[in-house]
C-alpha positions as CSV (number, residue, x, y, z in Angstrom):
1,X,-5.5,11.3,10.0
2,X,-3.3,10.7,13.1
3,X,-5.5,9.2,16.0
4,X,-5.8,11.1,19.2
5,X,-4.9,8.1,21.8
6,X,-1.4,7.5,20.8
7,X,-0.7,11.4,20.5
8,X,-2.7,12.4,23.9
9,X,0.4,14.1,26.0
10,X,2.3,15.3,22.4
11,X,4.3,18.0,22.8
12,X,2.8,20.6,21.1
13,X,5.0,23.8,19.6
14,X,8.3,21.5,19.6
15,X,11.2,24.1,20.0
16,X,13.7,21.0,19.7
17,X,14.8,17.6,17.5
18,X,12.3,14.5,18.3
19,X,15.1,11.8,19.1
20,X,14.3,8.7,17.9
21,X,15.6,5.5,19.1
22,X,15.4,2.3,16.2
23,X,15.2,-1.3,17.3
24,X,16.5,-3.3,14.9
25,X,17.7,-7.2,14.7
26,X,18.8,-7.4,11.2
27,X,20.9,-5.6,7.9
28,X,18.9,-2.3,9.1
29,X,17.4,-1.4,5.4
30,X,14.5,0.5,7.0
31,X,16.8,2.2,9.4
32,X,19.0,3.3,6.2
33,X,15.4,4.6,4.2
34,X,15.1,6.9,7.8
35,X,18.9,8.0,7.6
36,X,18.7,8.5,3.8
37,X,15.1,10.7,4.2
38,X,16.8,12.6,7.1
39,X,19.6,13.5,4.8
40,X,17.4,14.6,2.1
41,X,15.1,16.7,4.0
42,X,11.9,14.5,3.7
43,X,12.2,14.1,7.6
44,X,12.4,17.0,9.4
45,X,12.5,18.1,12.5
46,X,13.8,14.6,14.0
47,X,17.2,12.9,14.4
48,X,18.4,9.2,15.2
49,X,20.3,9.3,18.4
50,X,19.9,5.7,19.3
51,X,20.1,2.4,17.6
52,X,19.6,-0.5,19.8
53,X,19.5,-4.6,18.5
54,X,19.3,-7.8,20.1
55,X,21.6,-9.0,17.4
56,X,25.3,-8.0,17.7
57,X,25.9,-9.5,14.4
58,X,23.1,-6.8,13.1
59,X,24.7,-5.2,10.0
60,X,22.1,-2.4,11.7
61,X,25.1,-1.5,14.6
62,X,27.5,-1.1,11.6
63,X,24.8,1.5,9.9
64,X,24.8,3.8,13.0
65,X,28.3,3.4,13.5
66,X,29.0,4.8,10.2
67,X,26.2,8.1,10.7
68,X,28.3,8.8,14.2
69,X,25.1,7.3,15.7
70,X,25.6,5.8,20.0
71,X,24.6,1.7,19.2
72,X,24.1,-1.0,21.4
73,X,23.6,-4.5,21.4
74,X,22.0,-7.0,24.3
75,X,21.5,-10.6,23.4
76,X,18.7,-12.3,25.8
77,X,20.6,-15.4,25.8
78,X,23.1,-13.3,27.6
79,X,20.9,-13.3,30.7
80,X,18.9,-15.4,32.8
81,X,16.0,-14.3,32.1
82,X,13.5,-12.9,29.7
83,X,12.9,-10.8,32.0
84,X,15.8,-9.7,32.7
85,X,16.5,-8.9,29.2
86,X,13.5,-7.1,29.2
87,X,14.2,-4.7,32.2
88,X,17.5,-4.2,30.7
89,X,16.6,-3.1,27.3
90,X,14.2,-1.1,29.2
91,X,16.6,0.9,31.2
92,X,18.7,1.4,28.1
93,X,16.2,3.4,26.5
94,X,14.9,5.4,29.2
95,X,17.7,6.9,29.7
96,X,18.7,8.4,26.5
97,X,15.4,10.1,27.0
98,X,13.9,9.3,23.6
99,X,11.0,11.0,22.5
100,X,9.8,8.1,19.7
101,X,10.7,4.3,19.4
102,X,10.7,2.8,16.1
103,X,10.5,-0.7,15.5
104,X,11.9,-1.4,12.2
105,X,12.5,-5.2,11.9
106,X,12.9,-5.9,15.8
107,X,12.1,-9.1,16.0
108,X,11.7,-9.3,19.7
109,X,8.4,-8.9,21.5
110,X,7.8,-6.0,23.1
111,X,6.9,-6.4,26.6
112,X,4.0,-4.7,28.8
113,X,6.2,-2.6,30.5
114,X,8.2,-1.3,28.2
115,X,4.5,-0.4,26.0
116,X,3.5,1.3,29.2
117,X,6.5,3.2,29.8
118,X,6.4,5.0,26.0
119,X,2.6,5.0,25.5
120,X,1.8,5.9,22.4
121,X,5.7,6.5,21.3
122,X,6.5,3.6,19.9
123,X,5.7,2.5,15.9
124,X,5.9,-0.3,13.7
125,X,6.3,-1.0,10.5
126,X,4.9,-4.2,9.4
127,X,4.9,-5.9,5.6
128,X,1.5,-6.3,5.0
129,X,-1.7,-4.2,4.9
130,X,-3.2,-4.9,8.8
131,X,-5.1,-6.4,9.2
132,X,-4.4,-9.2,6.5
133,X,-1.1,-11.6,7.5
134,X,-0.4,-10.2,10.4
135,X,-0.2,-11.1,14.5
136,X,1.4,-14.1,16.0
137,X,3.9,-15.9,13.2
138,X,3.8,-13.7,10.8
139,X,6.6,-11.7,9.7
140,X,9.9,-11.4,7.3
141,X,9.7,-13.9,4.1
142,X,6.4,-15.6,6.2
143,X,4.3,-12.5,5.5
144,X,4.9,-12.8,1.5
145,X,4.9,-16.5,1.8
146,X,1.5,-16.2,3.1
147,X,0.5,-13.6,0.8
148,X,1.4,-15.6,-2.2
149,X,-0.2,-19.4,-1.1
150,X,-3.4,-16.7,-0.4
151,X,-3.1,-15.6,-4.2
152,X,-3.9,-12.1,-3.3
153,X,-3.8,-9.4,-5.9
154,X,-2.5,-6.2,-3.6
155,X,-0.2,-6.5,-0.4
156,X,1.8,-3.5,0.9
157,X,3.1,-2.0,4.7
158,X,1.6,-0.8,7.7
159,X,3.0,1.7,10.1
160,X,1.4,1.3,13.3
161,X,1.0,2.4,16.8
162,X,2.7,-0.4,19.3
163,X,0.3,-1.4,22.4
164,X,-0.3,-4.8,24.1
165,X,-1.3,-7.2,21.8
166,X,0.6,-8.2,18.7
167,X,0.0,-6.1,14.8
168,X,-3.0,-4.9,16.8
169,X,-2.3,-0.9,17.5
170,X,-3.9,2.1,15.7
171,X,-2.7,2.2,12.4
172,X,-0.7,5.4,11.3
173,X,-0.2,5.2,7.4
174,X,-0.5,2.2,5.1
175,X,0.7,2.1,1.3
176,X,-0.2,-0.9,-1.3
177,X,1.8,-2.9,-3.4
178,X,0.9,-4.7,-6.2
179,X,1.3,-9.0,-6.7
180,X,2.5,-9.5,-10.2
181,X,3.2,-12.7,-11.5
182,X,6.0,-14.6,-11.5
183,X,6.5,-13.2,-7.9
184,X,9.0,-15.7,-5.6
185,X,8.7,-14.4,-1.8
186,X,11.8,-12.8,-1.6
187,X,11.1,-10.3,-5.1
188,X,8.1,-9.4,-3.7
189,X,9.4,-8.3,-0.1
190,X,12.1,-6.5,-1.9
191,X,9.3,-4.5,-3.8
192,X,7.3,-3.9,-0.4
193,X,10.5,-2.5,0.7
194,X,11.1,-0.5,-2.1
195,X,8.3,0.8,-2.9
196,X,6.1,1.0,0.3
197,X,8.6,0.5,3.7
198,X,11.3,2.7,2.9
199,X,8.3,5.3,1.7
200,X,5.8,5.2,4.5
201,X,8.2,5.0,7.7
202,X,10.2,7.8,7.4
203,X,6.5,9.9,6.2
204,X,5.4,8.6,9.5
205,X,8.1,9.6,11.9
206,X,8.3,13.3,9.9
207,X,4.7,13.7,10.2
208,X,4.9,12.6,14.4
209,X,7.8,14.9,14.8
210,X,6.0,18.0,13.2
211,X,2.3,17.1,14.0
212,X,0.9,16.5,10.4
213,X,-2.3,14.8,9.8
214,X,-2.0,11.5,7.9
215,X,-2.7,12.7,3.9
């Protein structure tokens, strides 16, 4: 089920829309499965009114451009610092006054502040089943490249809470995905896409927004 420490302070009785803000760095697939499931009526009660990247070059931007969703891009190598980058990225979210971050291929790591400033608001999905190929080094093609030279039989994706430390927050939802053979990296993190990604993030973010226990 849904732990209690991210959800401590959850507003309770929601009258209005969660608004969700997706960091994103790349072509924005997962961000497309939550648009899609939004559309459909598998999400409910929750609405994308922010899409931020580090990327301009995201194909993400053009995504939430063509919803009618507000996008922005900051590139750290446009400032001085890390930090810097960080406080600004920071800012930018705070005030749009989103209720839930979701980290759907960011590939930026998110600093202590920002953690501390949306406590147990921000997810992640992550292409493996935590706590196997995950942490420091491992994601896109790395986590199936990994997977593979292991020889393991199941893989999948892990939504999880975001806190300090890196793959390591309470894990929301997980869904497996089976190694067949003949798999090249990139097949099988197109089938972890397919078949567990694009399922198990948008369940998530429904089941936050209305306050459903994990099934």
């Amino acid at each position: 089920m849904l732990c209690d420490w991210p959800c401590r302070g959850w507003k309770k009785g929601r009258e209005t829309m969660l608004k969700v803000g997706v960091l994103v760095s790349g072509g924005g697939t997962n961000l497309q499965a939550i648009l899609d499931a939004i559309d459909a009526g598998r999400v409910k009660n929750a609405k994308v009114s922010f899409v931020f990247s580090n990327n301009a070059n995201a194909y993400a931007l053009e995504r939430a451009k063509n919803a009618g969703i507000e996008a922005m891009a900051l590139s750290p190598s446009s400032f001085e610092t890390r930090e810097e980058f960080n406080q600004a990225m920071l800012r930018a979210l705070k005030e749009r006054n989103l209720d839930l971050i979701v980290l759907a291929g960011f590939l930026v790591k998110i600093p202590p502040e920002m953690v501390e400033a949306f406590r147990g608001r921000i997810i992640n999905i992550h292409p493996s089943l935590i706590p196997s190929f995950c942490g420091v080094g491992y994601y896109g093609l790395k986590v199936h490249e990994a997977a593979l030279k292991r020889g393991v039989k199941v893989t999948g994706a892990t939504v999880h809470y975001v806190d300090e430390g890196m793959d390591s927050g309470p894990i929301i939802l997980q869904k497996a995905v089976e190694v067949k053979s003949g798999d090249t990296p990139k097949r099988l993190q197109q089938r972890v896409m397919e078949e567990a990604e694009w399922v198990i993030l948008p369940q998530a973010i429904h089941q936050i927004a209305n306050n459903e226990e994990v099934k």
